[in-house]
C-alpha positions as CSV (number, residue, x, y, z in Angstrom):
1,X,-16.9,2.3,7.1
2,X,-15.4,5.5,6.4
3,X,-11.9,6.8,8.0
4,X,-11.8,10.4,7.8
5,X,-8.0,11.3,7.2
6,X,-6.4,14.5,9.1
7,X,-3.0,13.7,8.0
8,X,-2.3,10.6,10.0
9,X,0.7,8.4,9.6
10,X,-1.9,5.7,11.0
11,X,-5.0,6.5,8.3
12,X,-4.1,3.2,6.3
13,X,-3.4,1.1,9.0
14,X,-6.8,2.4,11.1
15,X,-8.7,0.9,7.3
16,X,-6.8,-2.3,7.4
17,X,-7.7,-3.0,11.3
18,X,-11.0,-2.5,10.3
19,X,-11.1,-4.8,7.2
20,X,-9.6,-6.9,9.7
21,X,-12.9,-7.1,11.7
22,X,-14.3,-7.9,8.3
23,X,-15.9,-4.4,7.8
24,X,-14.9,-2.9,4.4
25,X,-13.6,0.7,5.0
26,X,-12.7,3.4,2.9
27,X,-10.1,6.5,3.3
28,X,-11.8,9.9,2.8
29,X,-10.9,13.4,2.9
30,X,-11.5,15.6,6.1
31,X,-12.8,17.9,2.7
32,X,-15.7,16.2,2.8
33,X,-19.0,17.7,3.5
34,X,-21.7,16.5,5.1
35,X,-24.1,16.1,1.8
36,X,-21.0,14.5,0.2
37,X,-20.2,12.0,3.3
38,X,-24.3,11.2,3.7
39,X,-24.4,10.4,-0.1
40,X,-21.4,7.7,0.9
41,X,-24.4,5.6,2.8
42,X,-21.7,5.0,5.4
43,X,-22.4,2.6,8.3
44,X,-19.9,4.0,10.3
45,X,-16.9,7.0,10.7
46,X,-13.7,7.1,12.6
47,X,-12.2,10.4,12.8
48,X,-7.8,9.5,12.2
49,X,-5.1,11.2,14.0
50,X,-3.4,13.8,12.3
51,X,0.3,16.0,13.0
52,X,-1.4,19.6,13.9
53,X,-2.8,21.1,16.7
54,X,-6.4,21.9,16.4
55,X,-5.9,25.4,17.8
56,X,-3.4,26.6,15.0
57,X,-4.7,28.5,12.1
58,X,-5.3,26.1,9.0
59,X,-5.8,22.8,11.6
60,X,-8.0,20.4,9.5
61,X,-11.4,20.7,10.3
62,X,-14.6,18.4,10.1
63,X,-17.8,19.8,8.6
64,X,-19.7,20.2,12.0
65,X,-22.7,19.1,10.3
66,X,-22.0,15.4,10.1
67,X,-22.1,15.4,13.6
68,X,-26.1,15.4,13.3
69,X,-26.1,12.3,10.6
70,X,-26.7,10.0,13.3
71,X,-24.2,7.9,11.8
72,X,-21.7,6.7,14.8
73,X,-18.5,8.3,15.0
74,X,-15.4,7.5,16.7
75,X,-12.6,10.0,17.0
76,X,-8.9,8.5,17.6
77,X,-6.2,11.3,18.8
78,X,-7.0,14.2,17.0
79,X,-9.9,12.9,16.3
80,X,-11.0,13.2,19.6
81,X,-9.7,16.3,20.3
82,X,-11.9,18.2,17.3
83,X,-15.0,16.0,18.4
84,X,-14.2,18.1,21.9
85,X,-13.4,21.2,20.2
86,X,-16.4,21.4,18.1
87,X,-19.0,20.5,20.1
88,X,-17.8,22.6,22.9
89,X,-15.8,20.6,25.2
90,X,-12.0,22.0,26.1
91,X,-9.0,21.1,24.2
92,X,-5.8,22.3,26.9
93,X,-2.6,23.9,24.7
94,X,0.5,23.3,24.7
95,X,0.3,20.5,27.7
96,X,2.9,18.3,28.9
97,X,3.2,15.5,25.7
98,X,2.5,12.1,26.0
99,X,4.7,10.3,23.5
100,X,4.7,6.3,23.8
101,X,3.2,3.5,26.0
102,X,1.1,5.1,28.9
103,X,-1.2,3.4,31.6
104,X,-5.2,4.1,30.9
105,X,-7.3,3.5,33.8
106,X,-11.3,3.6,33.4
107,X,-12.8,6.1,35.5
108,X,-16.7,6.0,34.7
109,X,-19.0,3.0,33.3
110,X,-18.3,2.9,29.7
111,X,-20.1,1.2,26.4
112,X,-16.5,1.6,24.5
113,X,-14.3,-0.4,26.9
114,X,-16.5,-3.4,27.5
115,X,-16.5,-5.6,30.5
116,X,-13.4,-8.0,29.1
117,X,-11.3,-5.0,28.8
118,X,-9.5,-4.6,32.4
119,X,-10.3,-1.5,34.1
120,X,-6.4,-0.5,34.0
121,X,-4.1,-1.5,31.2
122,X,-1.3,0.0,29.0
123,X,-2.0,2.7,25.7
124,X,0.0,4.1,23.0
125,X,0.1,7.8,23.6
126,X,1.5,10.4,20.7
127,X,-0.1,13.6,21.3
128,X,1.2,17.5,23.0
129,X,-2.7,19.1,23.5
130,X,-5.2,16.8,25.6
131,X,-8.2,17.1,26.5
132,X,-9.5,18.8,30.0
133,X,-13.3,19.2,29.5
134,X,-15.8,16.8,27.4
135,X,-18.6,18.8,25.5
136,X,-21.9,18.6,27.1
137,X,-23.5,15.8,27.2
138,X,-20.8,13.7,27.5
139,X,-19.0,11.2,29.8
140,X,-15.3,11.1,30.5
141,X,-14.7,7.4,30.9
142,X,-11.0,7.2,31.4
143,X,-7.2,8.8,32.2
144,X,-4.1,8.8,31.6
145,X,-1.4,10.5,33.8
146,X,-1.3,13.5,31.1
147,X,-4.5,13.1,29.5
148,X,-7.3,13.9,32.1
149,X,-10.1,12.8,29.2
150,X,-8.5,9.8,27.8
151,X,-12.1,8.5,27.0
152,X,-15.3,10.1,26.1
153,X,-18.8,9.4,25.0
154,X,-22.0,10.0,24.0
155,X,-24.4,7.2,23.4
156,X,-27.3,9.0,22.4
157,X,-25.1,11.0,20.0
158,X,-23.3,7.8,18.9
159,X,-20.1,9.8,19.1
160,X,-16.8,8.2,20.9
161,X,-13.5,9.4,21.0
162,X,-10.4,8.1,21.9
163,X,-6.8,9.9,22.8
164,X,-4.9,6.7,22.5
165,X,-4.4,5.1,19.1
166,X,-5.9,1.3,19.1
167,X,-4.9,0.6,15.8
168,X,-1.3,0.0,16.6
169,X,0.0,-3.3,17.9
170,X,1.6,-1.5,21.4
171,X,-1.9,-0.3,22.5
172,X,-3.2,-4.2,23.4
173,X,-6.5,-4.3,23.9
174,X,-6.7,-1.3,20.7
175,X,-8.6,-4.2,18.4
176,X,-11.3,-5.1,21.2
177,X,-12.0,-1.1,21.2
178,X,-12.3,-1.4,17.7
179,X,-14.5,-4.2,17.8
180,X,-16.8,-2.8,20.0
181,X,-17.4,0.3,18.2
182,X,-18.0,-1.2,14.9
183,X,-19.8,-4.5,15.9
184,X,-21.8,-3.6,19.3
185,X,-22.2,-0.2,18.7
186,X,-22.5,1.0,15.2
187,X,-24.2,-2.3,14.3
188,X,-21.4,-3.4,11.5
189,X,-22.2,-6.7,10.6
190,X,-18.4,-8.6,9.9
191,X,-19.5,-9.5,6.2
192,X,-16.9,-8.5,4.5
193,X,-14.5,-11.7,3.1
194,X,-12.6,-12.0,-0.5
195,X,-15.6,-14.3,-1.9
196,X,-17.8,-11.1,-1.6
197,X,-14.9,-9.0,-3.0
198,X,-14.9,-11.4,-5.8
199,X,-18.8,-10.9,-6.5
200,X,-19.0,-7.3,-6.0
201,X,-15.9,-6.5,-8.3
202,X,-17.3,-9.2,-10.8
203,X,-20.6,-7.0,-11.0
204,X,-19.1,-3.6,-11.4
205,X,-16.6,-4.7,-14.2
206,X,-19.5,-5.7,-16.0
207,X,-21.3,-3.2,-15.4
208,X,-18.1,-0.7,-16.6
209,X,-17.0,-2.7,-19.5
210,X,-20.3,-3.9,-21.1
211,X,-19.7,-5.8,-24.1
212,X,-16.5,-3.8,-25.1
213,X,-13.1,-5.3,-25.0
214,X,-10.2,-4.9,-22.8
215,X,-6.7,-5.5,-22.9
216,X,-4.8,-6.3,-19.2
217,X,-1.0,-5.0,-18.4
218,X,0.4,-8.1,-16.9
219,X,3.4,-8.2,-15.7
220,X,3.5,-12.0,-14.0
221,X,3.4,-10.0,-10.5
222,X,0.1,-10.7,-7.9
223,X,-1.3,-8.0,-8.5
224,X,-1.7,-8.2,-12.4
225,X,-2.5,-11.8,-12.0
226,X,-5.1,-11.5,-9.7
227,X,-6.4,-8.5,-11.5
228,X,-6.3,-10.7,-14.9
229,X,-8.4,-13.6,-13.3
230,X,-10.8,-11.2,-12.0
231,X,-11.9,-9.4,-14.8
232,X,-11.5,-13.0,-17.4
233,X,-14.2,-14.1,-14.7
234,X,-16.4,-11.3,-15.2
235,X,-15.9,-10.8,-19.2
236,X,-14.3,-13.9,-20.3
237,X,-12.7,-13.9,-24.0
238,X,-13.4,-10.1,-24.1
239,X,-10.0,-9.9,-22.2
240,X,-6.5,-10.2,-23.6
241,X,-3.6,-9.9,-21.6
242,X,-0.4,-8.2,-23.1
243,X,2.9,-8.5,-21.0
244,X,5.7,-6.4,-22.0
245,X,9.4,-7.3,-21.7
246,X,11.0,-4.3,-21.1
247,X,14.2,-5.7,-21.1
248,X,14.4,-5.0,-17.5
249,X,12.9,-8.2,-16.0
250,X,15.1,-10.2,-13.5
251,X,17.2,-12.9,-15.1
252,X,15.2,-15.6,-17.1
253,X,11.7,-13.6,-16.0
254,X,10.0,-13.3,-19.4
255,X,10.7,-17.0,-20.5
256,X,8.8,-18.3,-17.1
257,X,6.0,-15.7,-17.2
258,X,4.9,-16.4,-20.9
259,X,5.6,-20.2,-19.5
260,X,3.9,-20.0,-15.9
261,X,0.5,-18.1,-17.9
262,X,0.3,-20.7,-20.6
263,X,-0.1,-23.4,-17.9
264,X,-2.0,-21.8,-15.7
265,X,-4.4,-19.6,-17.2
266,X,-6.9,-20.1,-20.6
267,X,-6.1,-16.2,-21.4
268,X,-5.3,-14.5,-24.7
269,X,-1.6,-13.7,-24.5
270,X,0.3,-11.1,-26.6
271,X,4.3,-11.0,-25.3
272,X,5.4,-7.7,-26.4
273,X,9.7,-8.2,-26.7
274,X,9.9,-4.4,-26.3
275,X,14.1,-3.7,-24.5
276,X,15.5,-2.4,-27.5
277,X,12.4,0.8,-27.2
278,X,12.6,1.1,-23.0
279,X,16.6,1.4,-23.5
280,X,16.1,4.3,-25.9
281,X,13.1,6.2,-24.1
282,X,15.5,6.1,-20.6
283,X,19.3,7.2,-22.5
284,X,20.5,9.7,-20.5
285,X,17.3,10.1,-18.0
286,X,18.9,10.0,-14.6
287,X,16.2,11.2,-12.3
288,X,13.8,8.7,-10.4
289,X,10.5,10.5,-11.2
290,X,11.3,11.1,-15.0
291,X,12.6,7.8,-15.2
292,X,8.9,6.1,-13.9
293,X,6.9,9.0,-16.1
294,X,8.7,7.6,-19.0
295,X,8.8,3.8,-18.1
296,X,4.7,4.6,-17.8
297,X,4.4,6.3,-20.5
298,X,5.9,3.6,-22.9
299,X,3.7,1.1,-21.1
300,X,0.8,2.8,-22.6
301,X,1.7,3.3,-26.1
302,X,2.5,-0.5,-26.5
303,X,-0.9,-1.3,-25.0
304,X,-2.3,1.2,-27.7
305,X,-0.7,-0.2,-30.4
306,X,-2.1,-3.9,-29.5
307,X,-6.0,-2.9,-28.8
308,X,-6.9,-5.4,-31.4
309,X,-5.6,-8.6,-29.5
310,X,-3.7,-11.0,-31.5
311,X,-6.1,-10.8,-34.6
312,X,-5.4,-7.4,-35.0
313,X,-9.5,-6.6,-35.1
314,X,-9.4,-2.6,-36.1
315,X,-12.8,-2.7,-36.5
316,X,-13.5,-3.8,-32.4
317,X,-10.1,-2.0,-30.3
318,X,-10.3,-2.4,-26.7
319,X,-11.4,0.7,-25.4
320,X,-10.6,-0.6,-21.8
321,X,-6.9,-1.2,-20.1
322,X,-6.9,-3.3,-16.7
323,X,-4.2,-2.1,-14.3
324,X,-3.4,-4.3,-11.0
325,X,-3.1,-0.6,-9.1
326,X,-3.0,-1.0,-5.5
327,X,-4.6,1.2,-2.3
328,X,-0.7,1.6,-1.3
329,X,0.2,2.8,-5.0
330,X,-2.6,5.4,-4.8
331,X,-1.3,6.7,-1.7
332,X,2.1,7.4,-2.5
333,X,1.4,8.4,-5.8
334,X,-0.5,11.4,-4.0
335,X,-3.9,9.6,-2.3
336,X,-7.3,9.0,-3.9
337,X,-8.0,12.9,-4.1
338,X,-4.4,13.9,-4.7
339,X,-4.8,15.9,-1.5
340,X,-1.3,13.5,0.0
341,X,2.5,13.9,-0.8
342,X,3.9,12.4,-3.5
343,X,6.1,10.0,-2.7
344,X,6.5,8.3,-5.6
345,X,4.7,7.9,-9.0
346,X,3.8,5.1,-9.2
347,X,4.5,4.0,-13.4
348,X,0.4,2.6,-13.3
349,X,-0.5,5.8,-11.3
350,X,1.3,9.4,-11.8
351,X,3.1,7.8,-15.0
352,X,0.2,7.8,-17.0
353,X,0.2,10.1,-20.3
354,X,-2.5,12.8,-20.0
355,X,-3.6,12.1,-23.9
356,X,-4.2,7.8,-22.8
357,X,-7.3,7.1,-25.1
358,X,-8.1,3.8,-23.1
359,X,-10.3,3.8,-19.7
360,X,-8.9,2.3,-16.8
361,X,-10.1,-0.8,-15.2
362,X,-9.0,-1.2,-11.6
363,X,-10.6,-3.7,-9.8
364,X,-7.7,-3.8,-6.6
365,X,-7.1,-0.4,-6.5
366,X,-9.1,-0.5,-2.8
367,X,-7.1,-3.4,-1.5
368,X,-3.7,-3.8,0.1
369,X,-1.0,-6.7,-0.9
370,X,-2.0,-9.3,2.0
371,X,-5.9,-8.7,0.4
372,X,-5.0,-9.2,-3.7
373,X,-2.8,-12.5,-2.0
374,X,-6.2,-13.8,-0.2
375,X,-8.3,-12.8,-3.0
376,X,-5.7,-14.9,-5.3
377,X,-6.1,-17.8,-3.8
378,X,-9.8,-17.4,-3.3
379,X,-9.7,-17.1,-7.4
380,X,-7.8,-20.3,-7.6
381,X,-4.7,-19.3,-8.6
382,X,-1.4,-21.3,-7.7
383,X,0.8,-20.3,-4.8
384,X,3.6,-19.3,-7.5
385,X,1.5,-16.6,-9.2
386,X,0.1,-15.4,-5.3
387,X,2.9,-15.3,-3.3
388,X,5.7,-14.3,-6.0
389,X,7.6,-11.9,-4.6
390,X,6.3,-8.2,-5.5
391,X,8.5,-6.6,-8.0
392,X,8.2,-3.0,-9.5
393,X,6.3,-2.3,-13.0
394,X,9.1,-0.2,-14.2
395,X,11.6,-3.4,-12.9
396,X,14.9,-3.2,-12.8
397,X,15.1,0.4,-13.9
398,X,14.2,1.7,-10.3
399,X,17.0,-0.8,-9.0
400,X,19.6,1.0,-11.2
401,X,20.4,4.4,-9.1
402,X,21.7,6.5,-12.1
403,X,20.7,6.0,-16.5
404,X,19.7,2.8,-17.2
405,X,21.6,1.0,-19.5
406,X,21.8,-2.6,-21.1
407,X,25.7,-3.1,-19.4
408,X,23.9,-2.1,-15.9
409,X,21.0,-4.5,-16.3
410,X,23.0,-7.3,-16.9
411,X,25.1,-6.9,-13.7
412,X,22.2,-6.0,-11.9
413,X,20.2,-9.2,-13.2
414,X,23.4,-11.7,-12.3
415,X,23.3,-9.7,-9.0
416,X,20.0,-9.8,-8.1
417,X,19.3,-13.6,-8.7
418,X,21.9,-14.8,-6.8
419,X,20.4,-12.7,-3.8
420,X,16.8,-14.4,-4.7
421,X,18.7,-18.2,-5.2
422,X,20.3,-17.8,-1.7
423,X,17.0,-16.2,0.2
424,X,15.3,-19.5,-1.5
425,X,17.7,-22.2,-0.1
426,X,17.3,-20.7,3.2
427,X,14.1,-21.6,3.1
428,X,13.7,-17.4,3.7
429,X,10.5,-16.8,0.9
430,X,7.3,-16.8,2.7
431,X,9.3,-15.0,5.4
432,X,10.7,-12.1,3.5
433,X,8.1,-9.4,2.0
434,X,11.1,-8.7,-0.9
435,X,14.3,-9.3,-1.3
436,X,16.6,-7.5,-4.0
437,X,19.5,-6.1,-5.0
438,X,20.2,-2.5,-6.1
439,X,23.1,-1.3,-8.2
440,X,23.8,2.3,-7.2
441,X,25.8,5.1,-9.6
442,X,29.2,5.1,-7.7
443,X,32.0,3.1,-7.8
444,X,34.6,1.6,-5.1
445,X,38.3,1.1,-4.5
446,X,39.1,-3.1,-4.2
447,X,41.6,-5.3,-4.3
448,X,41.4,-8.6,-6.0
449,X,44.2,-10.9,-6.7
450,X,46.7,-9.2,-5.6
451,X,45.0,-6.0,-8.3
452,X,43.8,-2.8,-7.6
453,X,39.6,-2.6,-8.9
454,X,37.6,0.0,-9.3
455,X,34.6,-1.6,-9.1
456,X,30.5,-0.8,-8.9
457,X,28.7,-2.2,-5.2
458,X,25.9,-3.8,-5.3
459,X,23.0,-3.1,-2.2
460,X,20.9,-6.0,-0.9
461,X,17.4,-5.2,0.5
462,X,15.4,-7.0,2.1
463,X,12.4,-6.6,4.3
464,X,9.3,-7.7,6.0
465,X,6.0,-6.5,6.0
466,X,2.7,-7.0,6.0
467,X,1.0,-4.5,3.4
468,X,3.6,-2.4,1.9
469,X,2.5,0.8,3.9
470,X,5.2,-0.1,6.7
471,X,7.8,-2.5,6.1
472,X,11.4,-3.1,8.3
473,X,14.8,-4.2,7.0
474,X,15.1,-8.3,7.3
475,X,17.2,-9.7,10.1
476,X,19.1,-11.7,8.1
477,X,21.5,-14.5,9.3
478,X,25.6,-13.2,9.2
479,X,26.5,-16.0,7.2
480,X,23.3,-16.1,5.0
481,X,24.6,-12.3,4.2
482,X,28.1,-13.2,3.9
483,X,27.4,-16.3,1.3
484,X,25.6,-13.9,-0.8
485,X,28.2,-11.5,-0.7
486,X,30.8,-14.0,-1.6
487,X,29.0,-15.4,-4.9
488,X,28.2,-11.5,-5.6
489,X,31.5,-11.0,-6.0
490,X,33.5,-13.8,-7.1
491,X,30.2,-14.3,-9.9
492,X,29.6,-11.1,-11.1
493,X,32.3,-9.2,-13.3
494,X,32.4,-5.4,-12.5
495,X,31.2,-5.9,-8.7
496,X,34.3,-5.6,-5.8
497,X,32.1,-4.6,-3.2
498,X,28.5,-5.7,-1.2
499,X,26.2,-3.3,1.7
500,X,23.2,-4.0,3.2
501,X,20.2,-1.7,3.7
502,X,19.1,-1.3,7.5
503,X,16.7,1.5,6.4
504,X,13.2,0.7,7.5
505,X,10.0,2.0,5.3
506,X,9.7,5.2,7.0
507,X,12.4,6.9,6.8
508,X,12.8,5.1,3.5
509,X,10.6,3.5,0.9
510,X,11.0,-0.1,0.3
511,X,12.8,0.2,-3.4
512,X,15.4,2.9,-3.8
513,X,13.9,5.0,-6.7
């Protein structure tokens, strides 16, 4: 299943909702033409919301010829709208907005809100234009106070639309619209589970790796872990797995990665003790993209150098690198087609060197967090390798707000673990998507003792989520927060001062560089 992004702040979630049904679905460009979305093979499309207008010059169009694929199509907010604006229906301008929850009632018989979806129930609205007139041919099924054509449809056509967004959690009965349109009416059969993940990625590493070796960036983190697994499974001793101390690993990190891999997994291991090089590459680098380009860029000339495992085979390199890259790392390292913002590079992303002589291997890169977890355990690996909390490739050195140095990473490290230690006594893990601290470039006016300081802060973060896309600052218990903040300073030399981030993920991004 296709979604067809226009922009939307919901594209991502739209894909998980529908992997949630146990459909696969893919992000696409609205670019796409109707030659280019046919040679796809997909089963079904759904049109996303998007921030324009579609009567403003440069709107995001759809090529009108996959209207006439006969593959079904839903349209969701402006997705709906260009479904009426294309095939001739009316789009009204600059209407009164309808911003929130809002009260759908049905108004016609209708195949998208089945019999168990009550005739009148609540929507989440976030659109200015409406729709007034459905294109010919079809049926407006329900309203809204401010959207006379809520609902429309065309089963002959297979084409729905929508003005109310289903994906999110305020629009209630939004997953049994879903559910409709992909299992009763475009025919999606819910297949889709991690064992076939598993076989389908098995067969297409094979099929990209041959009988060539690889070498796999692991880190200790989910992602790498459950990328490692997956492609030993499919290629077996043709692996090795390298893992690079950067010298910007949390306090104690290397010893029980190296430890945790050795128990765990029957995989070549090379452990790269490489903080002496990372300090020099970031001396006097102070700025958060040039700091992951040259965290990333390191990365790859260690893996280079160690292409003939731990025999040192010139004769047989790996010409492959496995990455654990992420759908969410994609996107804000500028989306699939590089058509989105960059938010950030990610190090395993937009860090890359241009000249890398080794091909990429990314068996995840389609999944989100929650998914690599599932498919973890579905590989048989423990719960301390799947639900470890997610911590960035370039580590600590995006938790340092200013140059990186070894005095910083030290304070940060003490820091930082006594924020993990307390999160883990409350019994807080499984609960808590990440929890962190950061160790910005400023310092603060204390007094201890009876003594004047001049000390550095140190930032917790910590936050919940489900997939990384979205996430919201942790409501953390006063006295959980003020026990942390007590050992943070009375522990740590240099530190007279703690905050806590109450920024959710938007406006911010879940790490601070």
């Amino acid at each position: 299943m296709l979604v067809v992004d226009f922009g939307a702040q919901y594209a991502q979630l739209i894909a998980r909702r529908v992997r949630e049904l146990s459909v696969y679905s893919e992000i696409v460009s609205h670019r796409l033409t109707a030659a280019d979305m046919a040679a796809r093979q997909p089963a079904a499309i759904i049109l996303s919301g998007g921030p324009k207008s579609v009567h403003v010059e440069g709107a995001p169009q759809l090529d009108p010829a996959i209207y006439d694929l006969g593959v079904p199509i839903l349209g969701i907010c402006y997705g709906a709208q260009l479904i009426a604006q294309q095939l001739g229906g009316t789009v009204g301008r600059g209407m009164r907005g309808e911003y929130g929850r809002a009260h759908l009632t049905r108004t016609a018989d209708s195949s998208l809100l089945h019999a168990d979806i009550p005739d009148s129930h609540d929507v989440w609205m976030s659109h200015f234009d409406a729709i007034t007139e459905p294109p010919p041919g079809f049926r407006a099924t329900a309203s809204t106070p401010d959207a006379p054509v809520a609902v429309l449809e065309h089963d002959e056509r297979k084409v729905w639309g929508v003005q109310f967004h289903p994906e999110v959690v305020h629009s209630p009965h939004g997953m049994a619209v879903l559910r409709t349109f992909l299992h009763d009416l475009a025919g999606c059969e819910p297949t889709w589970k991690m064992a076939s993940v598993v076989d389908e990625q098995v067969a297409r590493i094979r099929a990209q790796v041959g009988g060539e070796r690889a070498i796999c960036a692991l880190s200790g983190g989910v992602d790498s872990s459950v990328a490692a697994a997956l492609v030993h499974r499919a290629i077996g001793p043709q692996l090795t797995c390298i893992y690079v101390d950067t010298g910007l690993m949390r306090k104690g990190e290397s010893a029980q990665i190296v430890e945790t891999y050795g128990r765990h997994m029957n995989l070549e291991l090379i452990h790269v003790d490489a903080g002496e090089r990372y300090f020099t590459a970031l001396a006097g680098i102070t700025e958060p993209e040039a700091k992951r380009k040259a965290i990333g860029e390191l990365f790859i000339r260690i893996f280079e150098e160690h292409t003939g495992g731990l025999t040192r085979d010139s004769d047989n390199p790996a010409k492959f690198l496995v990455q654990g890259t992420l759908y969410p790392d994609l996107i804000e390292s500028g989306g699939k087609d590089g058509t989105a913002d960059v938010i950030k590079s990610h190090h395993n992303v937009g860090g890359l060197p241009e000249d890398m002589t080794l091909e990429l291997v990314e068996p995840l890169r389609d999944l989100f967090k929650d998914e690599v977890r599932a498919l973890g355990s579905e590989l048989g690996l423990p719960d301390e390798m799947v639900w470890r909390q997610p911590f960035p490739g370039p580590g600590l050195g995006v938790r340092i707000i200013g140059e990186v140095t070894p005095d910083k990473v030290a304070i940060l490290q003490e820091a930082d673990a006594i924020v993990r230690e307390e999160i883990a006594w409350a019994g807080l893990e499984r609960e808590i998507w990440q929890a962190f601290a950061v160790l910005p470039d400023i310092r603060s006016v204390g007094v201890m003792g009876d003594e004047r300081t001049y000390g550095h802060p140190i930032i917790i973060r910590a936050v919940t989520s489900d997939d990384a896309m979205t996430a919201d600052w942790a409501r953390l218990p006063y006295d959980l927060l003020e026990k942390m903040s007590q050992r943070i300073i009375n522990e740590v030399r240099g530190i007279n001062r703690v905050a806590y981030d109450i920024t959710s993920k938007p406006p911010g991004t879940i790490e601070w560089e």
